[in-house]
TORPA-294298 format. One record per atom (N, C-alpha, C): x, y, z. Coordinates in pm, whole numbers, plus 32768, in hexadecimal, padded with zeros to 4 digits. Atoms other than C-alpha are relative to their C-alpha. Example, Ala and Ser with C-alpha at 12.3 -4.5 7.8 and 13.67 -1.06 7.14 Angstrom:
2
80597F898000 84CE7E3E830C 805A80788000 7FAE7F897FFA 85577F9682CA 7FB3806D8049 
END
This chain:
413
80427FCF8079 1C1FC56A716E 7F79803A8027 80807FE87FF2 1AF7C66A7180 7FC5801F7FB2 805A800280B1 19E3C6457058 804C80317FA4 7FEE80008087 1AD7C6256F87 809E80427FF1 7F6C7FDF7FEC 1C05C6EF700B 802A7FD1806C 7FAA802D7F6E 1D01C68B70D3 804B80618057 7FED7F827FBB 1D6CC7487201 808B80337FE2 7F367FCA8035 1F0AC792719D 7FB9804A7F5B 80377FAE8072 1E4AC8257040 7FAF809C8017 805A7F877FB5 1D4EC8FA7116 8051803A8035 7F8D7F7B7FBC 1E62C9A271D3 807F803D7FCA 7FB07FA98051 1F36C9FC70CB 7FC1808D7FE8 80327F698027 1E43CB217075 7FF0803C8080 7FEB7FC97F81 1E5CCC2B714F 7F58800E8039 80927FE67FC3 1D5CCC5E7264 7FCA808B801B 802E7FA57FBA 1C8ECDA272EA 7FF7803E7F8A 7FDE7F86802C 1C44CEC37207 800280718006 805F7F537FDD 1B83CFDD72CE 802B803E8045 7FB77FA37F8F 1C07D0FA7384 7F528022803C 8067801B7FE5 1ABAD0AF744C 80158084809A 802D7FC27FA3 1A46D14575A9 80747F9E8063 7F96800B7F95 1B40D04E7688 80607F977F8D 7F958041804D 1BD5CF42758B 803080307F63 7FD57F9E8049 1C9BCFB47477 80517FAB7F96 7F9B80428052 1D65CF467329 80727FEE8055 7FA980137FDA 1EC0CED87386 805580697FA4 7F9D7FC08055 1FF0CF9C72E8 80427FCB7FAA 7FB38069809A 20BCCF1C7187 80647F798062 7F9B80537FD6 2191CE747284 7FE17FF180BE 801980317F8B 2117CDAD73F0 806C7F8D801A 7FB580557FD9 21EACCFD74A9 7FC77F548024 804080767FED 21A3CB8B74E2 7FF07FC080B9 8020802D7F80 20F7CB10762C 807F7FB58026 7FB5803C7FBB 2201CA827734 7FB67F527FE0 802F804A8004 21DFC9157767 7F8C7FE0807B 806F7FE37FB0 20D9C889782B 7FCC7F6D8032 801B807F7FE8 2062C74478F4 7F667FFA7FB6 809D801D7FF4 1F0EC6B47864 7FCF7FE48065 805280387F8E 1DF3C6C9790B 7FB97F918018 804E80648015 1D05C5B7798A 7F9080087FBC 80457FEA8064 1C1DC57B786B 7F8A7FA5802D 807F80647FED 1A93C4DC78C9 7FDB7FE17F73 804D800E8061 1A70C4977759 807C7FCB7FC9 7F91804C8045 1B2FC39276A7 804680297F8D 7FAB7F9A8071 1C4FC42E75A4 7FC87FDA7F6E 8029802680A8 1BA6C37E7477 7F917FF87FEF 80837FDD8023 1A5EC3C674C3 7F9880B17FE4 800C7F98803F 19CCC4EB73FD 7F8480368014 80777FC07FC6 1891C5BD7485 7FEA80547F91 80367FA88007 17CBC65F7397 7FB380698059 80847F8A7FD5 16F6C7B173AE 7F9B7FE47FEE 80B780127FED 1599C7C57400 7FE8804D7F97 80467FDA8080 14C3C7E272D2 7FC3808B7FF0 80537F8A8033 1434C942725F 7F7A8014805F 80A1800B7FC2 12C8C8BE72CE 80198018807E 801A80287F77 1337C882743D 800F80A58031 7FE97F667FC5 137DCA347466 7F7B80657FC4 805C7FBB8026 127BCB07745F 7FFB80AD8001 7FEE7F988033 12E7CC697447 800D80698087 80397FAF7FA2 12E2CD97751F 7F6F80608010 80727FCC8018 11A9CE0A74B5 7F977FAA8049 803D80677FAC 1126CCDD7566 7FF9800780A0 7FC07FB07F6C 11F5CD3676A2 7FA3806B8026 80417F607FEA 1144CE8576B2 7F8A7FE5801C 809680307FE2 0FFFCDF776A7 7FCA80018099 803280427F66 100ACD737821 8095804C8041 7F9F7FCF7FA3 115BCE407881 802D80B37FBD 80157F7B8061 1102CFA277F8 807F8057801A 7FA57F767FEF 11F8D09F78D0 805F7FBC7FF4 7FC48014802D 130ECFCE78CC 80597FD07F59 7FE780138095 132ACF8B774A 7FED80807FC4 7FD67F76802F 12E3D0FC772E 80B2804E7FFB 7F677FCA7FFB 1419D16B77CA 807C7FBA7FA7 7FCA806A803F 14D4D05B7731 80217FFE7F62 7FF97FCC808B 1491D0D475BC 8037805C800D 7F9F7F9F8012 157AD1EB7617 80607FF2802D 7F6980217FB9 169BD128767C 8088801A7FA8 7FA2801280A2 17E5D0FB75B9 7FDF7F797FDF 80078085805A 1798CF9275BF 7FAB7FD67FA0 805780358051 168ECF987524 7FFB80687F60 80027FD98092 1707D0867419 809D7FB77FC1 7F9580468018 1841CF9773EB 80037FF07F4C 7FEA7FBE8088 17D4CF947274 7F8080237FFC 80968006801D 16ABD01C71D7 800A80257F65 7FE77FEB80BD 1638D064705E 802B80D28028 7FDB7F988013 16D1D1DA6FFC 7F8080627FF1 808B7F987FF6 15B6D2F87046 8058809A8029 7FC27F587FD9 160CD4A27068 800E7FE18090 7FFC7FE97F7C 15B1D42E71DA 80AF7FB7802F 7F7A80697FEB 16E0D34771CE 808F800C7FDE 7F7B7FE9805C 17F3D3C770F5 800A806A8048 7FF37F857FC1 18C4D4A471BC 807A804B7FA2 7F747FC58050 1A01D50170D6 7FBB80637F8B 80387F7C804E 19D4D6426FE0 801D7FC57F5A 803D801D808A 1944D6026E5B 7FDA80607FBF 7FDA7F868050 194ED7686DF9 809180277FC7 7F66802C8073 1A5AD7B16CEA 80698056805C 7F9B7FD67FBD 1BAFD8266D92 7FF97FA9807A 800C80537F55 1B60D7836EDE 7FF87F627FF4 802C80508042 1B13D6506E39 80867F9C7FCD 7F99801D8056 1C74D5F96DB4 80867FCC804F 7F6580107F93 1DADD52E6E6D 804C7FD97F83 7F70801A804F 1F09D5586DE4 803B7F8B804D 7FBA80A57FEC 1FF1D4336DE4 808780468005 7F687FFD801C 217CD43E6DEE 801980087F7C 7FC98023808C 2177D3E96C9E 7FAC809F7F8E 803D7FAB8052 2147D5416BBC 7F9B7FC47FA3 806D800D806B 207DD4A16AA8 7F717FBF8031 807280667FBA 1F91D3D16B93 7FAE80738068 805A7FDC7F74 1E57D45B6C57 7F817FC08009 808780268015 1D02D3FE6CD2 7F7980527FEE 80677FAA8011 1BBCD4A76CA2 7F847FAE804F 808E80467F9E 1A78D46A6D8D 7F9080447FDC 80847FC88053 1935D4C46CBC 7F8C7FCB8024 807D80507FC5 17F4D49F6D1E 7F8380157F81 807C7FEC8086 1698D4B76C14 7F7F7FA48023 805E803D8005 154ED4386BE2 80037F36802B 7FCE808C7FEE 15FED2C66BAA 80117FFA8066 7FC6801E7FB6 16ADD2D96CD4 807880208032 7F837FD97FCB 17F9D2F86D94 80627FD87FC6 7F96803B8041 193BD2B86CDD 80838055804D 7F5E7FD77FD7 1AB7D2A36CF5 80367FEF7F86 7FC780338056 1BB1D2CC6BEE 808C80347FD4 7F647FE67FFC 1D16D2CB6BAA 802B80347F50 7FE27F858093 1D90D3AF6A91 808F80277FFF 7F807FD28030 1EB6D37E69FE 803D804B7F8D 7FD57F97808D 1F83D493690C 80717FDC7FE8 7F8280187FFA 20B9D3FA68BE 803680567F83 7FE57FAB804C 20CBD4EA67A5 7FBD805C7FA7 80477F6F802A 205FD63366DC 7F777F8F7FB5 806D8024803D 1EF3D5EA6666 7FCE7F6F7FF5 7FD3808F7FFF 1F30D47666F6 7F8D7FD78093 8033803B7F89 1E30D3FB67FD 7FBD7F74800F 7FF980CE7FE5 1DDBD291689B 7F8A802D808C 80737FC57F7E 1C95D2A2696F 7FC77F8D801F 803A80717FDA 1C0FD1736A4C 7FAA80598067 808E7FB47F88 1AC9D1CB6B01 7F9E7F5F8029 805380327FBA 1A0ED0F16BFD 7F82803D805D 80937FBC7FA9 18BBD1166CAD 80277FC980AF 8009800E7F86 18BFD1346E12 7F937FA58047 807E80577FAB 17E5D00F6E9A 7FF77FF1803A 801C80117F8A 1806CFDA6FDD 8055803F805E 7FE17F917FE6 1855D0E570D3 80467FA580AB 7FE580737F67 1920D0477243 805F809C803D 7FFA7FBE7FA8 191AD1357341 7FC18066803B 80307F8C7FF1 188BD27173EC 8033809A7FD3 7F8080527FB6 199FD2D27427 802380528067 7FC47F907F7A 1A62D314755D 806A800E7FB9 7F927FBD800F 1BB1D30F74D1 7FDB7FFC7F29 7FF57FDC808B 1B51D2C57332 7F957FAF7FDE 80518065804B 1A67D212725A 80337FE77F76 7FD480678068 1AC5D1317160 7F9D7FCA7F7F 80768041804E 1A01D08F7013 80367FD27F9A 7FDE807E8041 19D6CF706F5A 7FD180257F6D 8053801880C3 1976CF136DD0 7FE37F607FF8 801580698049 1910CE2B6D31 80317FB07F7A 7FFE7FEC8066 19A7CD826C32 7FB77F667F9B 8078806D8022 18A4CC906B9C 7FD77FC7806A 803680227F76 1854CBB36CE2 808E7FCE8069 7F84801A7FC1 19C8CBDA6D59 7FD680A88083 7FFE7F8C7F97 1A0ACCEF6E68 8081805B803D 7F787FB27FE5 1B2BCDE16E96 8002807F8045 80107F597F7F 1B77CF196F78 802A80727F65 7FCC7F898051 1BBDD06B6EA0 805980278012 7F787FC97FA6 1CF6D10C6ED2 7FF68068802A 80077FAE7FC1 1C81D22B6F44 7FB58022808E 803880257F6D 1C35D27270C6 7FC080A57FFB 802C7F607FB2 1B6FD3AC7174 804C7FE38081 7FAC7FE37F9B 1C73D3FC7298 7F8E80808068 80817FBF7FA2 1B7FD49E73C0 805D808A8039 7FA97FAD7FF3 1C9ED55A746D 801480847FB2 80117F9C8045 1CFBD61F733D 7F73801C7F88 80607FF48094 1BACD61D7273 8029800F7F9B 7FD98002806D 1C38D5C27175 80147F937F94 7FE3808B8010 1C88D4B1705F 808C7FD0801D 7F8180037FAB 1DB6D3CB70B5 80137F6A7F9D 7FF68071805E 1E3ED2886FE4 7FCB7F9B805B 8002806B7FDA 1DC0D1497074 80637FBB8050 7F9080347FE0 1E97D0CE718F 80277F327FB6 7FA980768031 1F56CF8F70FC 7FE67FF67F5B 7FDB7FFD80B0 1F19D0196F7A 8095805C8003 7F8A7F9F802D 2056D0AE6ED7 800580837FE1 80297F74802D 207BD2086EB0 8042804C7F95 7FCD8008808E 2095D2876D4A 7FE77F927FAB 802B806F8048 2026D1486CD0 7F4B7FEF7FF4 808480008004 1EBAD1316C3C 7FBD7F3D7FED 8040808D7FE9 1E39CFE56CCF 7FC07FEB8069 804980047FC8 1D0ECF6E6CF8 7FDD7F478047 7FF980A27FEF 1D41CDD36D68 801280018089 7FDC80557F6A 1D45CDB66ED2 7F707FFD8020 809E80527FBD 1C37CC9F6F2C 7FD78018808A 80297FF77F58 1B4FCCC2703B 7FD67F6E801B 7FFB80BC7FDB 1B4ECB4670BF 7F89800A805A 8050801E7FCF 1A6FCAA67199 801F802A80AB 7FE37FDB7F50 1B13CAF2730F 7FFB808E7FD2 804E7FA47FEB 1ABDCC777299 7FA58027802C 80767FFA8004 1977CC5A7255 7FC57FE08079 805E80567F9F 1926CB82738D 7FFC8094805B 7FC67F927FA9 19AFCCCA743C 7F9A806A7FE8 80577FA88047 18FACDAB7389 7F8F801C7FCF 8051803A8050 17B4CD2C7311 7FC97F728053 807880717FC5 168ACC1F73AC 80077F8E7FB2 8012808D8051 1679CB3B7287 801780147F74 7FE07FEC8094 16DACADF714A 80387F6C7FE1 8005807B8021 16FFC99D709E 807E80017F5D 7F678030803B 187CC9337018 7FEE7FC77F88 80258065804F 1897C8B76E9F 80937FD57FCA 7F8A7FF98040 1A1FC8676E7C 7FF17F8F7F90 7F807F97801D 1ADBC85E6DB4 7FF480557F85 7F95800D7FBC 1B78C94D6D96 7FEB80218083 802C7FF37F54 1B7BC9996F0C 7FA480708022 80387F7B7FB9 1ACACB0A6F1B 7F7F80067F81 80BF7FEA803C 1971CA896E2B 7FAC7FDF8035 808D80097F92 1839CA8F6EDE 7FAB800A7F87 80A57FD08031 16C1CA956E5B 7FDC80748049 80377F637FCD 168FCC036E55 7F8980118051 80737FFB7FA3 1520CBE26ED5 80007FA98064 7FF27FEC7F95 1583CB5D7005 8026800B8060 7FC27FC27FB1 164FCC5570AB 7F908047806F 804A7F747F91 159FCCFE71F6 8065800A803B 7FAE7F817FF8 1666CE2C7218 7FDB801380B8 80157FF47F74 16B1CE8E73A6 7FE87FA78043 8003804D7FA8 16ABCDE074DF 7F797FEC8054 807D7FEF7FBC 1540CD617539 804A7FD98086 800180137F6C 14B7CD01768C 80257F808013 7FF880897FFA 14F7CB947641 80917FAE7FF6 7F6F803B7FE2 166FCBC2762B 80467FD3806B 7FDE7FFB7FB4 1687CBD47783 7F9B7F9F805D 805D804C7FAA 152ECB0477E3 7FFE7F9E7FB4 802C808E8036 1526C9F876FE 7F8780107FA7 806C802D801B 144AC96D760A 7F7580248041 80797FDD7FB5 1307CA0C765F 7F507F867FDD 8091803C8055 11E1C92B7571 7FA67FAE8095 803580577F78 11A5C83A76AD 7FB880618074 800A7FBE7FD4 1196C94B778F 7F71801F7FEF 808B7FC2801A 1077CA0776F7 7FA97FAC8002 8089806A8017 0FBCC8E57699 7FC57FE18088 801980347F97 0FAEC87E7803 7F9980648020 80527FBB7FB5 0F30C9C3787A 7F9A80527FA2 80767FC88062 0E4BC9ED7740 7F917FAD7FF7 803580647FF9 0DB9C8D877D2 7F4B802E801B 80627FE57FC5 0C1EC9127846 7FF6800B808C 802B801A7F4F 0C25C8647991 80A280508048 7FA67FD17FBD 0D2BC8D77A91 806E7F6A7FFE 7F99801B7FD9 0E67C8467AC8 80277F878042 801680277F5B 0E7FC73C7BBC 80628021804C 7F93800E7FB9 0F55C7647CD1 807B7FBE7FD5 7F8F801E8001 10D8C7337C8A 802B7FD67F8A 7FDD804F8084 10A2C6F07B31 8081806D7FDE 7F7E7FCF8031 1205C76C7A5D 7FC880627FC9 80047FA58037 11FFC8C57A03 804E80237F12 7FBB802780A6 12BCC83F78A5 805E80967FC9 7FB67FBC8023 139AC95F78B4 806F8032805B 7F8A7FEE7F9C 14EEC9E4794A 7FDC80628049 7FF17F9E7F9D 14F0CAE07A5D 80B88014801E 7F3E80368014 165BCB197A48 800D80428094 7FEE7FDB7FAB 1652CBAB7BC6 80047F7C804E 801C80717FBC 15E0CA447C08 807C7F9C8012 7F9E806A800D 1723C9887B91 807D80328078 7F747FEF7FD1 1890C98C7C3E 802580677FE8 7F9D7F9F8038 1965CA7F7C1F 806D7FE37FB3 7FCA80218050 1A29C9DF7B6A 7FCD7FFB7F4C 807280038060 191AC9977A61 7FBA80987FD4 802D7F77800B 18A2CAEC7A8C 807480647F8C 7F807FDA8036 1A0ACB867A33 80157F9D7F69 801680568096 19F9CA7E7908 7FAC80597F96 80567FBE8068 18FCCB2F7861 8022807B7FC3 7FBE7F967FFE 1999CC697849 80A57FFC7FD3 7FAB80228028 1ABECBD0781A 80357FC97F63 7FEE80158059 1A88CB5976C3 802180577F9C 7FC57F65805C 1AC6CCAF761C 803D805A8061 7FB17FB97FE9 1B90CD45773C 80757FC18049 7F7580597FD0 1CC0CC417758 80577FF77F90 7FC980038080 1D6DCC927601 7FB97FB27FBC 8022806A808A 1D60CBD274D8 7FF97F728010 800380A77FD4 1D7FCA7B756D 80057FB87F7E 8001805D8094 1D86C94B745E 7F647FA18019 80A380397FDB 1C2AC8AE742C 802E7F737FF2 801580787FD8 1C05C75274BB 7F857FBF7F8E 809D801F803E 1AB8C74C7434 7FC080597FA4 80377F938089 19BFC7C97317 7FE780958062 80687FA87FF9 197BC9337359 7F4D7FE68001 80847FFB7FCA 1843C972740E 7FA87F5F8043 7FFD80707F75 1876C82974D1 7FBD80118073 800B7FF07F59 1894C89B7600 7FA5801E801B 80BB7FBF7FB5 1747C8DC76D0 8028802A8060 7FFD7FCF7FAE 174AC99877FE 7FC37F838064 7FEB80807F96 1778C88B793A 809E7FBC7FC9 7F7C804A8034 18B6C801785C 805A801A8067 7F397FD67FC9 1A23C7EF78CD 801280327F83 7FB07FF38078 1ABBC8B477E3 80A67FD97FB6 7F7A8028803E 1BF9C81477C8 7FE67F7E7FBB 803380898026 1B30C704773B 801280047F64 803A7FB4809D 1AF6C7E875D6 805980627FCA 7FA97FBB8021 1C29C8C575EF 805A800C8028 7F897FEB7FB2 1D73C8C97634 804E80668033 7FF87F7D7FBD 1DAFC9E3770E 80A0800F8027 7F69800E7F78 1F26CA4B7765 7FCC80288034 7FEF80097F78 1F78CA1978B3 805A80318019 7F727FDB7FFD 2091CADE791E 80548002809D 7FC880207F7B 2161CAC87A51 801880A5802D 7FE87F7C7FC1 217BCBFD7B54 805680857FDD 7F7B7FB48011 22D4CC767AA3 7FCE80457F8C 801B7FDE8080 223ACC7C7967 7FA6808A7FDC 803C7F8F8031 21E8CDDD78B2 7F527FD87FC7 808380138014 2072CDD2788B 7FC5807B7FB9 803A7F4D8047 1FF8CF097762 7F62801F804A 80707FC07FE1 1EDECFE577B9 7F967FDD7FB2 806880078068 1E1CCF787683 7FF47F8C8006 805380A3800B 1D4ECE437688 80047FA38050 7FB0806E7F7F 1DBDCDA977C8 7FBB803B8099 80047FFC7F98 1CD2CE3878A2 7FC37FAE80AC 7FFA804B7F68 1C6ACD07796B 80847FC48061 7F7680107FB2 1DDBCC90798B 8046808E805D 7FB27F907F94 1E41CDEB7A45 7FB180038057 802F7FB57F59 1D22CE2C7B2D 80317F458062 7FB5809F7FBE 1D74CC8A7B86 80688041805D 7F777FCD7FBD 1EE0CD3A7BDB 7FC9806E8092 80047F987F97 1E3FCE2F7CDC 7FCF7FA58079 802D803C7F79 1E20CE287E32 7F837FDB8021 80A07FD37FC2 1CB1CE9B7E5F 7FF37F6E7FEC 8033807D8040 1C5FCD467D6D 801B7F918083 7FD0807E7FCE 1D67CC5E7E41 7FB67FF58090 801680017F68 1CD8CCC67F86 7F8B7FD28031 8076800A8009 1B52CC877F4E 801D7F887FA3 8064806D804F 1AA6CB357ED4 7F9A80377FE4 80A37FAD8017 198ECC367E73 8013801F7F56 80067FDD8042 1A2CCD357D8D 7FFE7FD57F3F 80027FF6809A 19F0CD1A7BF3 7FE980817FA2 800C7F83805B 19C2CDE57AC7 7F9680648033 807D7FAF7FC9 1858CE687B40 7FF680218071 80137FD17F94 18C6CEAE7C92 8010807B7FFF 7FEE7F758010 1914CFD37BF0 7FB3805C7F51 80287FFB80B3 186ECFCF7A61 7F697FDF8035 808080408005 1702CFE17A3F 8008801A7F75 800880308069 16EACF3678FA 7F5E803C7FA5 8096800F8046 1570CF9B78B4 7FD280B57FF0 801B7F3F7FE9 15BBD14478E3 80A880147F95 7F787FB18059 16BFD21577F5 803E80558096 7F9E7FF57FA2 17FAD24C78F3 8084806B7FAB 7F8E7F8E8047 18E9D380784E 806080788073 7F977FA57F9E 1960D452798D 804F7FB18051 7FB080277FC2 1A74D3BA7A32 801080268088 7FF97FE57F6A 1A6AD4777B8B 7F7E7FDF802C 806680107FB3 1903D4047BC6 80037F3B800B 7FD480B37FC1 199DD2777BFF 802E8013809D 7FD77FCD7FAD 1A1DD33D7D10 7FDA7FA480AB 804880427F82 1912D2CD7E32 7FFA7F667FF9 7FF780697FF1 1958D1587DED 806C7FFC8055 7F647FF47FB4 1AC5D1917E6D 7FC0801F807E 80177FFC7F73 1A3CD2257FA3 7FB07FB48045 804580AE7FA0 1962D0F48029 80487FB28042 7F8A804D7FA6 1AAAD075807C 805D803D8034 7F797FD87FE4 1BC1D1848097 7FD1807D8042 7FE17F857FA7 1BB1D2B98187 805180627FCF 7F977F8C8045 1C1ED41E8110 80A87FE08028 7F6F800C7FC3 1D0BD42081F7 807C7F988004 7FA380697FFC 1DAED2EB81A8 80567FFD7F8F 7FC77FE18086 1E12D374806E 809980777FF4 7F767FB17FD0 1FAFD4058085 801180A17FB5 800D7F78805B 1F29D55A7FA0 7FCC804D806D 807C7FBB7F90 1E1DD59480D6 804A80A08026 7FDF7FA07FD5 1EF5D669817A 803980777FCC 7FCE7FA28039 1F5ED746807F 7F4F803D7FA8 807C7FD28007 1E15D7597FE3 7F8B7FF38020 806D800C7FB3 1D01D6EF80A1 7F9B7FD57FE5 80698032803A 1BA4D69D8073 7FD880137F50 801F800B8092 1BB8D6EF7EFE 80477F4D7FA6 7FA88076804C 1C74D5977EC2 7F647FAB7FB1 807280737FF1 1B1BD4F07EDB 7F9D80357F75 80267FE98092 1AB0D5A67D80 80277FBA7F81 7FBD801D805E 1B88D4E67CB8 80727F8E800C 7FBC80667FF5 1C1FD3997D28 80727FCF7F72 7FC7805A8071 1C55D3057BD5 8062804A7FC3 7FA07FB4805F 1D33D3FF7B26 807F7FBC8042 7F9480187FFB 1E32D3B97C0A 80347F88802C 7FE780967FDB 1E12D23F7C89 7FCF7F7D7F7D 8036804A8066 1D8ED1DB7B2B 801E80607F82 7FF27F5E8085 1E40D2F97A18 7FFA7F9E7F75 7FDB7FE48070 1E43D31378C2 80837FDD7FBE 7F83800A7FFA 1F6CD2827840 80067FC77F2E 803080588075 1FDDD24D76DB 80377F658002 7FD3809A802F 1FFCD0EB762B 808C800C7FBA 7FA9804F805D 2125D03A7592 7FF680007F7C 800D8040808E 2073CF9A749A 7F8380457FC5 80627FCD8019 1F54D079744F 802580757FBF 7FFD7F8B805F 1FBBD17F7326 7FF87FEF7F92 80167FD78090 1F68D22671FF 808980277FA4 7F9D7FC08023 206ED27F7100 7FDD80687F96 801D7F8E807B 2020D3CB7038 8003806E7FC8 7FC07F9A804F 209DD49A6F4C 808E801A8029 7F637FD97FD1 21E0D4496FF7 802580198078 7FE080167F6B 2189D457714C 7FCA7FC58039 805680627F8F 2134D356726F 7FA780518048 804E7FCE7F7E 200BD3A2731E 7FC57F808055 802180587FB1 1FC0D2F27443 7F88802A8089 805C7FCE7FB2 1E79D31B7534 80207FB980B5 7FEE802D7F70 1E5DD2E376AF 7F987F857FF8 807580687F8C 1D9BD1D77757 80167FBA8075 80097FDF7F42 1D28D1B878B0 80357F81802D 7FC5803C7FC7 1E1ED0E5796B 7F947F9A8073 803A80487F97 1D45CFB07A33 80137FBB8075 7FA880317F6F 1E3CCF5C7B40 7FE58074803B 7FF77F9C7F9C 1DE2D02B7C71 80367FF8804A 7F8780247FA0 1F03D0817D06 803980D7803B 7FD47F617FEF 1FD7D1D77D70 80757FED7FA9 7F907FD3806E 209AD2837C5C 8038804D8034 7F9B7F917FED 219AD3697CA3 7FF7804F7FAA 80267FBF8056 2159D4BE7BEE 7F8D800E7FCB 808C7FCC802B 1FEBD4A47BD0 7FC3804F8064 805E7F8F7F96 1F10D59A7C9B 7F827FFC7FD5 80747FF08012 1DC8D6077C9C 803380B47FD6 80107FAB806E 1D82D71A7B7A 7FB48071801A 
END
């Protein structure tokens, strides 16, 4: 039981909703994780870890204070635009009339995306007959994504929280139904739960039931610096101290370069290992955790199909580079604190270890391989379970495959 729900209640509602920058809604229909041995757990099964209080985080504006260029770059990440409030700088889908408008399957049903003084809206407009219309309109409150492949947004509906059914699709600039809403059907009820938010969003304080009401004032929107360092309040205080320091005293904050690799890969792992089932309250986990302590991660065995979407610490796990090094992790190749969007400039990590020539394309094309590793040892591939359905047709986006391996049929472009 967590404050109040129990976990077989919490995982009836579906998880994910954002067609984000790497994790993504699921499709109307996911297959169910293989089975899976538990892991060893350092935290007893009936003992329940709250989150650290509000007071103990102190912001990124704090961060910046004493870590200026890195928290610069960092405000132009995707993580840190994971959600934010709706601004012209932010809204990328079109709100001029004609452009503005997604058809459905269903002739009498469409949506409309209006923008005004108030604000951003969505609204489904039904004509089921001559001089006959049915109009539900919501405000766009909270905006989740940049986007690489779409951005997504929430409402409000008193201090509950629900996704919209309408998506911005990046690919075709365009609008697109909500992957796992119905298409032709004007509904607006799919909760955003608490294993979303943790994904999506720094903090925010749970008020079930029913499972997706929060205390509106206090959501912080995007991924601070403290998702990944911890609780900062201690921290500062120490070094807001007068006198110096003494020798060896605790820095009171994570260095996530400092932990395991295992621990390291944990952190990262909490929003890029699927949907897992929460062990523990959202926003549990601290950076140093085990995460199999707070979420139940499938585990899948070698045979087992592994999708492109949301699974990308379980695939690069599957690669060689990973199995071969006690070094490599996510940041041996991700700098978390800079905006990362070209794919052939990951390129020069690959070569620290691999030689043109060791590559079976070399000889046909030569030193140009070394422009563009990833396309073809890391492609584009679509998902399974990752589509839209609209106006009658599946659309389905790519995402970048994290097993590095050799494909057959990929090249360099």
């Amino acid at each position: 039981m967590l404050w109040g729900v129990s976990i077989p209640e919490l995982w009836r509602v579906p998880l994910c909703f954002l067609w984000l920058f790497l994790a993504a809604i699921p499709g109307s229909a996911e297959p169910s994780p293989p089975p899976r041995s538990a892991p060893v757990s350092s935290l007893a099964s009936t003992e329940e870890k709250k989150p650290p209080a509000r007071a103990e985080y102190v912001g990124d504006s704090v961060c910046r204070s004493c870590h200026q260029q890195k928290t610069n770059t960092y405000l132009q990440t995707a993580h840190h635009f994971a959600t934010s409030w709706p601004s012209p700088r932010i809204m990328k889908g079109s709100f001029t009339p004609d452009s503005n408008v997604l058809k459905t399957s269903n002739p009498y049903l469409h949506f409309e995306m209006t923008a005004g003084p108030n604000g951003y809206f969505q609204s489904a407009v039904e004509e089921p007959g001559e001089s006959k219309k049915i109009t539900r309109t919501e405000r766009i409150d909270i905006v989740a994504g940049l986007p690489r492949k779409g951005q997504s947004y929430l409402f409000w509906k008193g201090d509950q929280l629900f996704q919209l059914p309408v998506t911005y699709w990046n690919e075709t600039d365009s609008w697109v139904n909500s992957p796992s809403y119905p298409d032709g059907s004007p509904h607006f009820d799919k909760a955003i739960i608490p294993r979303c938010l943790e994904c999506h969003a720094s903090y925010f304080e749970w008020q079930p039931p029913p499972v997706n009401r929060y205390r509106k004032t206090s959501l912080v929107l995007g991924i601070f610096c403290e998702k990944c360092h911890g609780p900062g309040r201690e921290h500062v205080a120490r070094h807001r101290l007068k006198s110096a320091l003494p020798a060896g005293t605790s820095e009171a904050i994570v260095n996530p370069a400092s932990l395991s690799r295992d621990r390291q890969i944990d952190i990262c792992g909490l929003c890029h290992s699927g949907n897992g089932t929460p062990i523990q309250p959202a926003l549990s986990f601290l950076p140093g955790d085990a995460l199999d302590d707070y979420v139940d991660i499938p585990y899948y065995s070698p045979e087992d199909a592994v999708d492109v979407h949301g699974s990308q610490v379980q695939l690069l796990k599957r690669s060689k580079c990973f199995q071969s090094t006690a070094t490599m992790t996510c940041s041996t190749c991700h700098d978390v604190h800079a905006p990362q969007e070209d794919a052939a400039a990951f390129s020069p990590h690959c070569l620290t270890c691999h030689q043109p020539k060791q590559c079976g394309e070399y000889p046909k094309l030569g030193e140009q391989i070394v422009r563009n590793c990833i396309d073809c040892h890391m492609p584009l591939q679509e998902s399974q379970v990752l589509f839209s359905n609209t106006n009658g047709k599946r659309l389905v986006p790519k995402v970048r495959n994290h097993r590095i391996a050799i494909y057959p049929g990929e090249s360099v472009h």
